[in-house]
N, C-alpha and C positions, 0 to 999 in steps of 0.2 A: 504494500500500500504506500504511495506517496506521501513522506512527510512534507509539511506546511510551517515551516520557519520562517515568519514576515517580520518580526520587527525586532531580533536580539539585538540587530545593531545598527535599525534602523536609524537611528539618531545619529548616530554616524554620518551619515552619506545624506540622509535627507533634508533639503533645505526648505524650510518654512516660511514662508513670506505673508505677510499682514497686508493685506491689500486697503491703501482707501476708498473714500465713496466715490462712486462714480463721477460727481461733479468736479471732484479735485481730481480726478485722472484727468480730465478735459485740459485740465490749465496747466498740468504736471508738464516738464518736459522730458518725459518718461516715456519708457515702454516696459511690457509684462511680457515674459519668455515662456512659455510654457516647453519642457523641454525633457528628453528620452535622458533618466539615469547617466549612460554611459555616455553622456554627452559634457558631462560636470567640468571636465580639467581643460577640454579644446574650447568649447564654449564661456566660458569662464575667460579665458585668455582674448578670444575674439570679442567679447562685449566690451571688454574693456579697450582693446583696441578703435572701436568703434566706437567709444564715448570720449579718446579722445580726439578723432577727428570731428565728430558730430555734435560735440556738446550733450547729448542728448543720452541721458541717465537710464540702462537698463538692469533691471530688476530681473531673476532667472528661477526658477521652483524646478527643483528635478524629483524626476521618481518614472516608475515604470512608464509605459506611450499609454498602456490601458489607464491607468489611474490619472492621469493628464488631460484624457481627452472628455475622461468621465466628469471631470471636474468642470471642465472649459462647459460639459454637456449640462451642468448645473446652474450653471450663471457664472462660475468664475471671471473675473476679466482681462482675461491675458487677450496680448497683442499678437501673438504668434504660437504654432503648434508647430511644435519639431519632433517625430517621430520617430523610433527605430526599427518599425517595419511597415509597409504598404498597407497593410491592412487596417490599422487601427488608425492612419489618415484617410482614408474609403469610409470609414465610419462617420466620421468627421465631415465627410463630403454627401454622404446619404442624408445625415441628420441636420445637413443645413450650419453645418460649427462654422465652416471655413470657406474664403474665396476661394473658388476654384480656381481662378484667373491669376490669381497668385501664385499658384502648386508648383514645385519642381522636386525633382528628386538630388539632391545635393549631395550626399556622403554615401561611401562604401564602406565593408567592415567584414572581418573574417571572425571564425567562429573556432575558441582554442580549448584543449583541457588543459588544465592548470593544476600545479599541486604548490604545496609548501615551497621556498628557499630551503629551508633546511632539509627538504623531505631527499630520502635516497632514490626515488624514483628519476628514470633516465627518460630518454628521448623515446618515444614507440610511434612506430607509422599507423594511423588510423584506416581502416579499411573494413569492406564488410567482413564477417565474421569476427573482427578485435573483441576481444572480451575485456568491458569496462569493467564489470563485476568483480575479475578474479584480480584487476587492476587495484579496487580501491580494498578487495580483503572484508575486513569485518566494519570498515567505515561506511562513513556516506558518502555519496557524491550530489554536490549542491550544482544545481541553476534556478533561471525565476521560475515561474509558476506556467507550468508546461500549457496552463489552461487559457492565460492570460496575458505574460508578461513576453515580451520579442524574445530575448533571449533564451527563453522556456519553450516556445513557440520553433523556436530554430533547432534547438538540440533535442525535443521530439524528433522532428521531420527526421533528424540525420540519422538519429540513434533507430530510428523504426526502415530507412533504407536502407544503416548498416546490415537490419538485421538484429540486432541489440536491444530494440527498446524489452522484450518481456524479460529479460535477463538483468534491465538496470532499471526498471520502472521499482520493484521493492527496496532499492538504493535511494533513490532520490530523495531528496529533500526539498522542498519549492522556496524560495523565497519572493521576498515582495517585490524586488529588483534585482538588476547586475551587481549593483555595488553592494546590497547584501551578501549575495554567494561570495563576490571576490571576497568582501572582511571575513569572513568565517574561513576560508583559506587561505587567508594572512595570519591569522590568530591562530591558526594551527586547530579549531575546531571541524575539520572536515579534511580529509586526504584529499579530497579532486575537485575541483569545480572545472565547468562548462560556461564559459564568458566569452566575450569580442576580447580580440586581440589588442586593442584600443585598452581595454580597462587593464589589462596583466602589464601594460607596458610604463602606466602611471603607479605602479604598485611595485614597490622592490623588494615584497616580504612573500613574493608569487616568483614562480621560473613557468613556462608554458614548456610541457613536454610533447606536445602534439596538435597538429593543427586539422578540424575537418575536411574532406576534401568539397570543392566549390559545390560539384554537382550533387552531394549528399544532403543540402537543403536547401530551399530557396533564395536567389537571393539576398542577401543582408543591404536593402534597401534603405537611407534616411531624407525621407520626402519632408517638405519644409512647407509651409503655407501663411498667411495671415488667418486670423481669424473674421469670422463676420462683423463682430464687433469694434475691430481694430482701428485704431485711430490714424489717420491719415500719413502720418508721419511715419509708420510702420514701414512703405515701400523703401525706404532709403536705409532701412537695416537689410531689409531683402536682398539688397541690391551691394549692399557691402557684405553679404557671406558669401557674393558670387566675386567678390574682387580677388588680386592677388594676393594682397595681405593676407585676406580670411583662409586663401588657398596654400599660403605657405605655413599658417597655422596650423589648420587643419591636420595635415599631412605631417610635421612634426611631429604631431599625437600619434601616426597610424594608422590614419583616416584616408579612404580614396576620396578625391574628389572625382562628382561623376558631372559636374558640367562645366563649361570654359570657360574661365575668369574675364571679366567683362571690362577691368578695367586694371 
């Protein structure tokens, strides 16, 4: 049975943000991020890049794309939806959350197992038949929530083309996000986690012993959007995560960029 680990350490990785009323957003010279977990440390660098050419102060709330969009779907008021898989910005675009006319798919990302720094496990080539199970022994192997969160979502898809998922499905663990599993396999509470390569490469207390192969799960898409809500000024952030700057960012972190920097 799938364990459900959401919040040991969520406090950790999750950022909270106090939103004001509506009529001071209007006058604010602000923007509200709403934005996919494993996007904290690239993003985080590009906002602030971006505020200092712009003037223009942005505010960023991470946690999984499901719990982001869920939010945005409540009233929240963020300016933008950044997502870490296709899907849960299609939700977004059903339900009316986001301009369409805004959408691009901006970043790529690969899908890694991960153990401790200090752990004795070596390098192993992923392929069908690999046995995670006999991998992780009597421990767990952590990623998000196979039901919900992208990264959950991705290493399903892989582990069930390896071949693997009825074998590591009573392993599992789920958490609420990427940056959960990662900290539980920093902390030395879990022998394996399943994260973007992105998130292992901000973490020096992780080694990646094994990388998915592309065609074992879809994709690892991050599509970008304003919201319907968004306040006008929102294009000109759009428009600088297509620039070189945001592109040399980006990619520092680990990140594909998948459209051509505009300027």
């Amino acid at each position: 049975m799938l364990v459900r680990l959401s919040f040991i350490v969520a406090a950790v990785i999750t950022v909270t943000v106090a939103f004001p009323p509506q009529t001071a957003r209007a006058q604010d010279k602000s923007l509200v991020v709403f934005a996919a977990a494993s996007m904290k440390d690239a993003l985080d660098d590009v906002d602030a890049a971006f505020t200092r050419a712009s003037g223009i102060r942005v505010t960023t709330s991470y946690d999984a794309s499901s719990v982001m969009i869920k939010q945005i779907e409540a009233g929240a008021p963020a300016d933008v939806f950044l997502s870490a898989d296709i899907d849960w910005m299609d939700y977004g675009s059903k339900h009316g959350l986001i301009k369409d006319d805004t959408r691009v798919n901006l970043l790529g990302n690969q899908l890694v197992l991960i153990t401790s720094k200090t752990s004795k496990l070596s390098n192993v080539t992923i392929g069908p038949g690999f046995e995670f199970g006999k991998l992780a022994g009597s421990g767990r192997i952590v990623t998000g929530d196979v039901r919900t969160v992208p990264v959950g979502l991705y290493a399903k898809a892989a582990l069930e083309k390896l071949g693997a998922w009825e074998a590591v499905e009573p392993k599992l663990t789920a958490t609420a996000n990427v940056r959960v599993a990662l900290a539980l396999v920093a902390r030395g509470m879990a022998p394996l986690g399943i994260v973007y390569a992105t998130d292992a490469q901000v973490e020096p207390n992780v080694k990646v012993i094994g990388t998915f192969p592309e065609d074992s799960h879809p994709p690892i898409v991050y599509p970008v959007a304003a919201t319907k809500t968004a306040k006008p000024r929102v294009l000109q952030y759009l428009d600088f995560l297509r620039t070189g700057t945001a592109k040399t960012k980006f990619e520092t972190y680990g990140f594909s960029v998948l459209v051509p920097p505009s300027s």
